[in-house]
C-alpha positions as CSV (number, residue, x, y, z in Angstrom):
1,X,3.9,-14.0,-2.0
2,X,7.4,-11.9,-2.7
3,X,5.3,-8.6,-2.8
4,X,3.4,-9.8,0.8
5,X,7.0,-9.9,2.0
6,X,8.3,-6.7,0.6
7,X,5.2,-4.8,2.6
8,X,5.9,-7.0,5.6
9,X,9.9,-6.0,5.6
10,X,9.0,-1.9,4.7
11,X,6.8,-1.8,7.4
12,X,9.5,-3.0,9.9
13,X,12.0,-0.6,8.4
14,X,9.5,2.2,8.7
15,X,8.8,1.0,12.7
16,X,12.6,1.5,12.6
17,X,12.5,4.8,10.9
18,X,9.6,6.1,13.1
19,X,11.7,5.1,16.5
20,X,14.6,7.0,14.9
21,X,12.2,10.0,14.4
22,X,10.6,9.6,18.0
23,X,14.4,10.2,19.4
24,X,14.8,13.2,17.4
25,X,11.8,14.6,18.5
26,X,13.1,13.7,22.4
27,X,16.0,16.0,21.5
28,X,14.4,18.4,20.3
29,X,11.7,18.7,23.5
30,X,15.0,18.1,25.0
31,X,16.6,21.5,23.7
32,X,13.8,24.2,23.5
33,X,13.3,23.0,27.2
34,X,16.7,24.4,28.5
35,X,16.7,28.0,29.8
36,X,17.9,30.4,26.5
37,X,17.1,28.1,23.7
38,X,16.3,29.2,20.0
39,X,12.6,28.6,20.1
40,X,13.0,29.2,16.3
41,X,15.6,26.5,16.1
42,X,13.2,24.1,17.5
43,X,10.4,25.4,15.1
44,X,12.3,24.3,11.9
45,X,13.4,21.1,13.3
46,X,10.3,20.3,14.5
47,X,9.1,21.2,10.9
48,X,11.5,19.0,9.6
49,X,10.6,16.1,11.5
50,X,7.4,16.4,10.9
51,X,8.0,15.9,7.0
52,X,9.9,13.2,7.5
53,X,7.4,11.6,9.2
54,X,4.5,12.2,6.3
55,X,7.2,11.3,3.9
56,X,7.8,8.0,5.4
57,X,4.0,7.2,5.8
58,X,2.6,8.3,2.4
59,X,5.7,6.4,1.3
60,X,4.4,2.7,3.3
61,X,0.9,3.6,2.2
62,X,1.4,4.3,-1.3
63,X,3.7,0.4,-1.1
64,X,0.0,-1.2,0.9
65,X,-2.5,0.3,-1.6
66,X,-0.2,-1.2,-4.5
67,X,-0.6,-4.5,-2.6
68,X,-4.1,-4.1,-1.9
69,X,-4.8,-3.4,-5.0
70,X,-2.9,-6.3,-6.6
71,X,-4.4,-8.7,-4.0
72,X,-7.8,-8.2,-4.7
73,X,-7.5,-8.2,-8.6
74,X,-5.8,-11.7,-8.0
75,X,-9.3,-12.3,-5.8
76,X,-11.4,-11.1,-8.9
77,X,-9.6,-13.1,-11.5
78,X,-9.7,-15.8,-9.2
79,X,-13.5,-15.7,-8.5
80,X,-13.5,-15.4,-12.4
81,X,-11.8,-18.5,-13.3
82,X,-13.3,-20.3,-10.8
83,X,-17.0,-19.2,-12.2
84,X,-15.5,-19.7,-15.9
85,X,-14.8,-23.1,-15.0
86,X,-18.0,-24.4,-13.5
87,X,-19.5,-22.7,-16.3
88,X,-17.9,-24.8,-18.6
89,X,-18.8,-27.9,-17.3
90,X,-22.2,-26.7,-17.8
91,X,-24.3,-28.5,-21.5
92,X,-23.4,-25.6,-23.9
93,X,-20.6,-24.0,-22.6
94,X,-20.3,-20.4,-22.1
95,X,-19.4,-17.6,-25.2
96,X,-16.3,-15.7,-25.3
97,X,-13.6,-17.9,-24.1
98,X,-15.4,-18.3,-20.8
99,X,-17.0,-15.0,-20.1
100,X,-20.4,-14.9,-18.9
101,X,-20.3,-11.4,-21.6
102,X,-18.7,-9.2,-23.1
103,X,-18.8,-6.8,-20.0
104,X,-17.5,-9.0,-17.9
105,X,-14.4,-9.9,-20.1
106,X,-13.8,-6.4,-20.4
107,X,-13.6,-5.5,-16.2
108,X,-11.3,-8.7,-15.7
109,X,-8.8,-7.9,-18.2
110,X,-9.0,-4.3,-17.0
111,X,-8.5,-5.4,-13.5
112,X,-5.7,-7.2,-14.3
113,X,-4.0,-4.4,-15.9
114,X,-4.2,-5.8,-19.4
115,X,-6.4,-3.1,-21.2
């Protein structure tokens, strides 16, 4: 649950950042439109705030992959346990501390980050 709040508060610091970066780009529209403005001043900052912007996307998508990826590995492990334990209910049991093979133990524990 910590980590669902961590993406929920970077993504409202990054709709901060992004109005921040929408008022530069205002100024700089601003500037270039005035009569004898530096085109090529307004070509570098327009540069500039155009990497800020990727930076500040890849870096909220790189943070929501991470908890995309850790959500459904919790989902897998869950549908795992939940499987292992009706399993073992069953007459006879089930091999390998649960696992339906050897296959299977191997993709949970590398799903899990384990391995």
């Amino acid at each position: 649950m910590e980590e669902e709040e961590q993406l929920i508060h970077s993504h409202r610091g990054h709709i901060d950042e992004v109005v921040g970066i929408v008022k530069e780009e205002m100024t700089l529209l601003n500037e270039v439109d005035k009569p004898g403005s530096d085109v090529e001043v307004y070509a570098k900052g327009l540069d500039k705030v155009l990497l800020k912007k990727m930076k500040i996307i890849s870096d909220l998508r790189e943070k929501l992959l991470n908890f995309y990826s850790h959500l459904k590995t919790e989902e897998h492990m869950s549908k795992l346990f939940e499987r292992n334990q009706e399993m073992a209910g069953t007459p006879g049991g089930t091999p390998r501390g649960g696992y339906v093979d050897d296959h299977e133990a191997s993709e949970a524990f590398t799903a899990a980050g384990t391995v």
